[in-house]
C-alpha positions in Angstrom: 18.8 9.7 9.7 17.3 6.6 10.7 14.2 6.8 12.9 14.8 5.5 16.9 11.8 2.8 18.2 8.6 4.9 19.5 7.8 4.3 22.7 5.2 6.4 23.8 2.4 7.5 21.5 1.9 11.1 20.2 -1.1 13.0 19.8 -2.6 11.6 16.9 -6.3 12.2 17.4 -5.4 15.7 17.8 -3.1 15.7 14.3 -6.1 13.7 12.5 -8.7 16.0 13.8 -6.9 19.3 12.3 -7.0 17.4 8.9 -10.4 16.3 8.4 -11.1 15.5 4.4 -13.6 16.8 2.3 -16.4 14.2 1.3 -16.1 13.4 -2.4 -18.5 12.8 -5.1 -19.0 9.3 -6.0 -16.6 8.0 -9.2 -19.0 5.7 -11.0 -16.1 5.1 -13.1 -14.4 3.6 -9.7 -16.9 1.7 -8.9 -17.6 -0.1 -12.5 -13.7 -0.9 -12.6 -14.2 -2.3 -8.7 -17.5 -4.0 -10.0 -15.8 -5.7 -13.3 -16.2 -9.5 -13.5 -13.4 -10.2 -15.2 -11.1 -9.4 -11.7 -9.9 -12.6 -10.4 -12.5 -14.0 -8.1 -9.9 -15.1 -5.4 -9.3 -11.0 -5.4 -12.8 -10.5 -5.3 -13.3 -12.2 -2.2 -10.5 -10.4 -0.1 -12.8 -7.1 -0.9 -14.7 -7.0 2.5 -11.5 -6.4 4.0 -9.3 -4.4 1.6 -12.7 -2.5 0.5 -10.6 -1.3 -3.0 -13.6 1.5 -4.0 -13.1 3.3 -0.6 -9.7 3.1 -0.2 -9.3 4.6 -3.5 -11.8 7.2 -3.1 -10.0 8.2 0.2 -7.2 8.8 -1.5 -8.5 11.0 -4.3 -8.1 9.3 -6.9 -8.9 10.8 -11.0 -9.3 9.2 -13.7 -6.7 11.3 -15.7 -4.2 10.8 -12.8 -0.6 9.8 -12.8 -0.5 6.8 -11.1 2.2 4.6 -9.0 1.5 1.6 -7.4 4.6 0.4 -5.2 5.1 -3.5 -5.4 2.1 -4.3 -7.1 2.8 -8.4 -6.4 0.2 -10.5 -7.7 -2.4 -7.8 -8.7 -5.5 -7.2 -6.9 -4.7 -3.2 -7.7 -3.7 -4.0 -11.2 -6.9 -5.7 -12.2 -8.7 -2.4 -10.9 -6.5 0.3 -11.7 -5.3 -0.2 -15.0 -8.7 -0.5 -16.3 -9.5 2.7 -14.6 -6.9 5.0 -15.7 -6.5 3.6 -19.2 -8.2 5.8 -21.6 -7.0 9.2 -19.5 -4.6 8.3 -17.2 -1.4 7.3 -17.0 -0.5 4.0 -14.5 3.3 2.6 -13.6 3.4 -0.5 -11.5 6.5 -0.5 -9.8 7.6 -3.9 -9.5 9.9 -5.6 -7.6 13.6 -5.8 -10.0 13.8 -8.7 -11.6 17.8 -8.8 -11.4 19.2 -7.7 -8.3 18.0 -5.4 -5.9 16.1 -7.7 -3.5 16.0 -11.2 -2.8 15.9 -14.2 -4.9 11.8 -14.6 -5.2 11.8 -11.5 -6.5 12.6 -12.8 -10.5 9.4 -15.2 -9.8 7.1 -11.5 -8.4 8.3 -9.8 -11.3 7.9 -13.0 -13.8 4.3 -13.7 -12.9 3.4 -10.0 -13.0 4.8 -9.3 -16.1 2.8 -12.7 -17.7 -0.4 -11.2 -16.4 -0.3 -8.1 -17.7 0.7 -10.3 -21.7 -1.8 -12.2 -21.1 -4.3 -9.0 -21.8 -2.8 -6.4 -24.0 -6.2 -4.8 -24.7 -6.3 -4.0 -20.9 -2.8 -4.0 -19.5 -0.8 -2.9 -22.7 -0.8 0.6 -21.1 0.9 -0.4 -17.8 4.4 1.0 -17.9 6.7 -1.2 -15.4 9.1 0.5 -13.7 11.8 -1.1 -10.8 11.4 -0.4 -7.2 13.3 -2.1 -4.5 16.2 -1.8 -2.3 18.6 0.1 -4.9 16.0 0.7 -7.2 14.2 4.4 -7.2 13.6 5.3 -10.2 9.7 4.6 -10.3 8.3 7.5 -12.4 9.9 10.7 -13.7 10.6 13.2 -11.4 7.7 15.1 -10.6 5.0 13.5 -13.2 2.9 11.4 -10.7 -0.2 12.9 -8.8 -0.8 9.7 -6.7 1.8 7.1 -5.4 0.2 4.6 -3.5 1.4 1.6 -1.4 -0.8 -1.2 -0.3 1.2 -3.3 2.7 4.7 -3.0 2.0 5.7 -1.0 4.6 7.4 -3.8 6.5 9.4 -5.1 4.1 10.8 -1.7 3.4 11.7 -1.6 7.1 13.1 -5.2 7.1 15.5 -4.6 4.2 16.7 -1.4 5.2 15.5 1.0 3.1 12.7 2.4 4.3 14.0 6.0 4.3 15.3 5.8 0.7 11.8 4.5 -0.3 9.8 7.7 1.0 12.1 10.2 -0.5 11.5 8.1 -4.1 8.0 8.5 -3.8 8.5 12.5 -2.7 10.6 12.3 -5.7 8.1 11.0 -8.7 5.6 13.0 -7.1 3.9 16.8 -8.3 4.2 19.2 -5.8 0.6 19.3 -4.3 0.5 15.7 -4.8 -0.7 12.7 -2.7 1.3 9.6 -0.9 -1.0 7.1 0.2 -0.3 4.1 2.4 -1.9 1.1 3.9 -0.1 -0.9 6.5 -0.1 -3.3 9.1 -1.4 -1.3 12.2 1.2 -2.1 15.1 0.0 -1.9 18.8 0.6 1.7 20.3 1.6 0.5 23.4 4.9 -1.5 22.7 8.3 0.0 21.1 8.4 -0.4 17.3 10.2 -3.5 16.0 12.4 -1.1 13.5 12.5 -4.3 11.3 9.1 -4.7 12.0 9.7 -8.9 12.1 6.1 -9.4 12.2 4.8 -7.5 10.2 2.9 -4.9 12.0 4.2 -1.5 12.0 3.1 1.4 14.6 0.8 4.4 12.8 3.2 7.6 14.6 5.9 5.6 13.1 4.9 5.3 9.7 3.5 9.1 10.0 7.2 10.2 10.8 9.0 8.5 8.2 6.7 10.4 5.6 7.1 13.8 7.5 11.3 13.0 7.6 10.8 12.7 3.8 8.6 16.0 3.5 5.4 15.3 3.5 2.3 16.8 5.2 -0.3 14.4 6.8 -3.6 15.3 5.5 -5.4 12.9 6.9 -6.2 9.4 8.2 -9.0 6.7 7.8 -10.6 3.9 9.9 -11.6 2.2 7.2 -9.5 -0.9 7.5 -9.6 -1.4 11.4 -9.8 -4.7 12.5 -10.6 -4.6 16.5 -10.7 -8.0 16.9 -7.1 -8.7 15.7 -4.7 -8.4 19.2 -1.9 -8.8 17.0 0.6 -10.8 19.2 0.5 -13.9 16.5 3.1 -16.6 16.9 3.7 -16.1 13.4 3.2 -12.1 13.1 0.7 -11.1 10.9 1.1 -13.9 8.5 -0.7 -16.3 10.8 -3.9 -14.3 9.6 -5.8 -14.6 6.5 -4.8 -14.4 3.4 -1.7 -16.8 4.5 -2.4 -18.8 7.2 1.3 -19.7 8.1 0.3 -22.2 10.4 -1.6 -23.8 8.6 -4.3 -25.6 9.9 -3.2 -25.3 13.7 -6.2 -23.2 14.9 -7.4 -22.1 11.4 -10.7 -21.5 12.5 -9.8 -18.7 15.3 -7.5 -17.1 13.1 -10.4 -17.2 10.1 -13.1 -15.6 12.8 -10.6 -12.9 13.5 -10.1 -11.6 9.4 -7.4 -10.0 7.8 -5.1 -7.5 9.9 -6.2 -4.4 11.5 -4.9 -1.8 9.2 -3.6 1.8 9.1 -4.9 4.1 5.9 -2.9 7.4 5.7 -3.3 10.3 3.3 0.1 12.5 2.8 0.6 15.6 0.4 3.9 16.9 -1.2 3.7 20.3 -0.4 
């Protein structure tokens, strides 16, 4: 069943609030991998806003965890999470297909990602590579993963069509008691949701109810990637904002003062 645009906005604080999380101990191990100087530095730099240790730790992430990462494109998550989970955990990086299943840049995704990881057998050799994209579901066995995680992909689940399909693979790989965890584009509350989501930006009740259609149970939401100053109503979406710049340099400065997107960060649990 394919979700209707969301027009007026639920009662979220109230949903959050009933599902407060449990502070965690620090992971040392986390931070040494988020620390390591051998990440690129171009990665490096994007970690006041993507703030990798945090989001991580949110999500509950073990070292002797199953691991998926969903579209892992270039690799900021790679250079931190293989490392991490290599001696006792287990991490697949489902990649976009390289034949089929997408569109045609997809070969040139999956050609650069595999390179990287050849490039450093002693740290990626682990890394098992599994397909993920419209089509494409198999990303883990059934049941083996404890943590599937998603970093800004959203949209172009949404875009293509298979949004639905995508949540029900990662209820799929995952252990029951298990976690889904999702960064997005935060949409505005206070417009209809773009079920394409064109620019990029896709509301937080909407991406809550496409996990709950798939099963899962919302355990709980962070602010740790809000961006206040972004009023996202770009002329561009959110690619007129840092990293991309889509404009170019047609009011670079502006868009550089306002950061990266304002973002959503949602824990789920396979019950």
């Amino acid at each position: 069943m394919f979700l209707k645009p969301i027009i007026v906005a639920t009662g979220l604080s109230l949903v959050v609030a009933a599902c407060a999380i449990v502070p965690r101990q620090e992971d040392e191990a986390l931070r040494q991998a988020v620390a390591s100087p051998a990440r690129t530095p171009a990665f490096v730099a994007r970690d006041t806003y993507r703030k990798p240790y945090e989001v991580l730790h949110f999500f509950g992430i073990e070292q002797d965890d199953t691991v998926v990462e969903i579209s892992p494109g270039g690799g900021y998550w790679t250079e931190i999470l293989a490392p991490y989970l290599h001696d006792r955990g287990t991490y697949y990086a489902a990649q976009y297909p390289r034949e089929g299943g997408g569109r045609p840049y997809y070969r040139q995704y999956y050609d650069n990602f595999r390179a990287k990881l050849d490039a450093d057998p002693g740290k990626y050799g682990k890394v098992q590579v599994t397909a993920f994209g419209k089509g494409h579901y198999d990303i883990a066995p059934p049941g083996s993963a404890d943590l599937v995680v998603t970093f800004r992909n959203l949209h172009n689940w949404m875009r293509d069509g298979y949004a639905e399909a995508a949540f029900a693979a990662f209820y799929k790989a995952l252990k029951p008691g298990g976690v889904l965890g999702i960064e997005a584009h935060r949409g505005r509350d206070d417009r209809p949701q773009d079920p394409q989501a064109a620019d990029g930006y896709v509301r937080q009740d909407y991406a809550i109810r496409l996990a709950r259609q798939a099963g899962f149970v919302l355990e709980g939401s962070s602010e740790l990637l809000a961006n206040p100053r972004d009023t996202k109503d770009h002329p561009a979406g959110v690619w007129t904002l840092p990293p991309t710049y889509r404009l170019g340099d047609k009011d670079r400065e502006r868009y550089a003062a306002i950061g990266e997107a304002d973002g959503l960060l949602l824990k789920f649990r396979k019950p």
